[in-house]
Backbone bond lengths (Angstrom), bond angles and torsions (degrees), N, CA, C in turn:
res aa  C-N    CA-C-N  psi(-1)  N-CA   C-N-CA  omega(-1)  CA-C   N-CA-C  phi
1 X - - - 1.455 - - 1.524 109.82 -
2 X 1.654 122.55 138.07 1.072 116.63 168.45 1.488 124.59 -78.86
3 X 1.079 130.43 136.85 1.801 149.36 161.07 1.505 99.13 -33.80
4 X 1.621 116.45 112.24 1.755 90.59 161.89 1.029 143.31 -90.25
5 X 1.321 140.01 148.74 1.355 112.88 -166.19 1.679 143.48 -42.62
6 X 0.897 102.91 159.13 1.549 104.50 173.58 1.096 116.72 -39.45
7 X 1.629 144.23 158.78 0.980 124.35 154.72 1.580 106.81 -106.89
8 X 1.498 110.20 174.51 1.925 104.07 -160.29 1.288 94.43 -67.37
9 X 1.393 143.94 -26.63 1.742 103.87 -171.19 1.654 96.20 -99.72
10 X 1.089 134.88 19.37 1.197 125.41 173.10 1.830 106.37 -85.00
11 X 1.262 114.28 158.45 1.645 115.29 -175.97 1.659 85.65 -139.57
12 X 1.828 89.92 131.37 1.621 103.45 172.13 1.494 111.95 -84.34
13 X 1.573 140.85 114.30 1.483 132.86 175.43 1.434 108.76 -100.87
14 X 1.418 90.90 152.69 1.872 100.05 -177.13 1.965 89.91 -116.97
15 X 1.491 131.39 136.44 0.785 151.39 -156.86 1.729 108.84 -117.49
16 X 1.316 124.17 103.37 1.517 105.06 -179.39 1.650 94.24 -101.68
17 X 1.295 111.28 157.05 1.498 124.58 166.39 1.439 125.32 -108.75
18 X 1.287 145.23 92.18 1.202 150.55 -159.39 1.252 112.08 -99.41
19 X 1.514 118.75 166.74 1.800 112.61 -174.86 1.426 96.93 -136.22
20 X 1.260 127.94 140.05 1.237 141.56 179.02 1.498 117.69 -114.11
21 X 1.437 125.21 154.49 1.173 123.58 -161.21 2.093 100.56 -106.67
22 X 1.446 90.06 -20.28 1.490 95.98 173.49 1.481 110.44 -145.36
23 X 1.638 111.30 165.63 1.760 95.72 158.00 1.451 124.23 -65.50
24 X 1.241 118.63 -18.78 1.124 98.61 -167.53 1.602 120.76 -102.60
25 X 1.747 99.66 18.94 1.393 95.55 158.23 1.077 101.67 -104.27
26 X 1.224 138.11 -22.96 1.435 132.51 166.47 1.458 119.89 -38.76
27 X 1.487 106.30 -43.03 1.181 106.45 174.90 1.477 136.05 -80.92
28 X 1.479 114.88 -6.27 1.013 141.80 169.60 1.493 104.03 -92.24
29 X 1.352 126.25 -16.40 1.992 98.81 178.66 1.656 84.50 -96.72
30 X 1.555 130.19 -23.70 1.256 121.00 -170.61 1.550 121.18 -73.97
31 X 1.890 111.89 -14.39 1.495 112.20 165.94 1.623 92.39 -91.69
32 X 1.118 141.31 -53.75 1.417 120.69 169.20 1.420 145.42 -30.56
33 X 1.589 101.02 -6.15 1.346 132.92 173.38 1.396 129.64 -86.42
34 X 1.825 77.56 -49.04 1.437 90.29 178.42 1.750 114.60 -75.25
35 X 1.486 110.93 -35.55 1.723 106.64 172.14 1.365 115.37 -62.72
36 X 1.357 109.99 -15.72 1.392 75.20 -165.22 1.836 106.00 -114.51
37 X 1.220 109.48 40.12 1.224 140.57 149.39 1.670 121.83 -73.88
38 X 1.180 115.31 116.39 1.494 110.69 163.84 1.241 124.49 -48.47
39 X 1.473 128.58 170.45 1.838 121.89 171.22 1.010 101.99 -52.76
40 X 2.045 105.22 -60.37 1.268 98.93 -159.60 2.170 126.55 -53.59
41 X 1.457 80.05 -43.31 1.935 78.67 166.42 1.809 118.16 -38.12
42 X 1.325 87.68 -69.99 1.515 99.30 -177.61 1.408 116.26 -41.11
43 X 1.299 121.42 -48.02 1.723 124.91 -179.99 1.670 87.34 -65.98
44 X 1.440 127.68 -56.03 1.572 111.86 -168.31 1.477 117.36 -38.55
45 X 1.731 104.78 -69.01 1.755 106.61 176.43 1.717 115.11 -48.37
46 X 1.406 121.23 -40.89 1.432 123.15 156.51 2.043 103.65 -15.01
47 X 1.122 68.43 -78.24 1.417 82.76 -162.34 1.755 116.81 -78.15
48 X 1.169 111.30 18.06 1.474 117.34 161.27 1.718 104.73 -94.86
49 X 1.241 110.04 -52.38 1.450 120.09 176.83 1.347 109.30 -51.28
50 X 1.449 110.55 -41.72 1.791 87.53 171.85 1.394 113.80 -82.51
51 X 1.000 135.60 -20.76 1.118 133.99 152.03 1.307 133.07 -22.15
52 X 1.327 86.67 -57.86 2.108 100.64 -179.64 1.632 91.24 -71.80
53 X 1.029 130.67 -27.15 1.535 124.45 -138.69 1.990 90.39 -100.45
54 X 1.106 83.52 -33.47 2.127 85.08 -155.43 1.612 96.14 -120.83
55 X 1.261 112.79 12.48 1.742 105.87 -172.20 1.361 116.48 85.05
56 X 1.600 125.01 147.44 1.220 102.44 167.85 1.834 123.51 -81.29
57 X 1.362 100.13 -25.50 1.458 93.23 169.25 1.776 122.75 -109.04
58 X 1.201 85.24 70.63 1.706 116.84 150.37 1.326 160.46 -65.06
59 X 0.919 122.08 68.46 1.860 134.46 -139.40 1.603 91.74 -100.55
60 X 1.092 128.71 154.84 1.171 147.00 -143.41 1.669 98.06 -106.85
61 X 1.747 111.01 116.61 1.285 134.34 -155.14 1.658 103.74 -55.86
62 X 1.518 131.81 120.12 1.194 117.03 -161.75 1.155 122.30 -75.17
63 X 1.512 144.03 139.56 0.861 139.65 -138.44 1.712 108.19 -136.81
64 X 1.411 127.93 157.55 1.468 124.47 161.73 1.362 117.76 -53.57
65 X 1.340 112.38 139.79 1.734 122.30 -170.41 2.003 78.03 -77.52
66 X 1.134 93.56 136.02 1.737 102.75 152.68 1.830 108.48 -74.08
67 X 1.443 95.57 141.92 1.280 98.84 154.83 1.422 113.56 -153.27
68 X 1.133 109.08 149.84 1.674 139.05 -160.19 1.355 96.97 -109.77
69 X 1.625 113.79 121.32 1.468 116.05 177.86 1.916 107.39 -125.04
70 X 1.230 116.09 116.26 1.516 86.02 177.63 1.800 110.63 -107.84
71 X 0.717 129.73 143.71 1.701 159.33 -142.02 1.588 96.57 -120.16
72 X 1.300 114.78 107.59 1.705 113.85 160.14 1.256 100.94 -113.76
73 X 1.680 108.14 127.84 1.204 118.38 160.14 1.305 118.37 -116.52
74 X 1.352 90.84 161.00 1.400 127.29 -179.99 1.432 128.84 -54.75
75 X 1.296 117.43 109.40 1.626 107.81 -175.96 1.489 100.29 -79.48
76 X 1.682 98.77 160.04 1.680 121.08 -167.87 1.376 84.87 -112.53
């Protein structure tokens, strides 16, 4: 059977798997990863991770309106 296509907001990823001899080159090809990513990338995965984390349709937990009262008092 064929795969159907993507649909437009879906994005196809290709995944490489690498092996490291320590963490801390691991951690060094994984900030090398991260530079050499554009903002815009970087804000994208941002925002996949919250995604996975908080749902994708996630609206911001409602909250108390602030209110600001100012008070003149009275001198004695």
């Amino acid at each position: 059977m064929d795969r159907p296509a993507p649909r437009y907001d879906e994005t196809v990823r290709a995944f490489t798997v690498r092996k490291f001899s320590s963490f801390e080159e691991a951690e060094r090809a994984e900030r090398e990863d991260y530079r050499s990513m554009t903002p815009g990338e970087r804000l994208e995965l941002i925002a996949q991770l919250r995604a996975l984390r908080h749902g994708p349709d996630d609206a911001t937990a409602p909250r108390l309106e602030r209110v600001l009262t100012i008070t003149e008092l009275q001198r004695r």
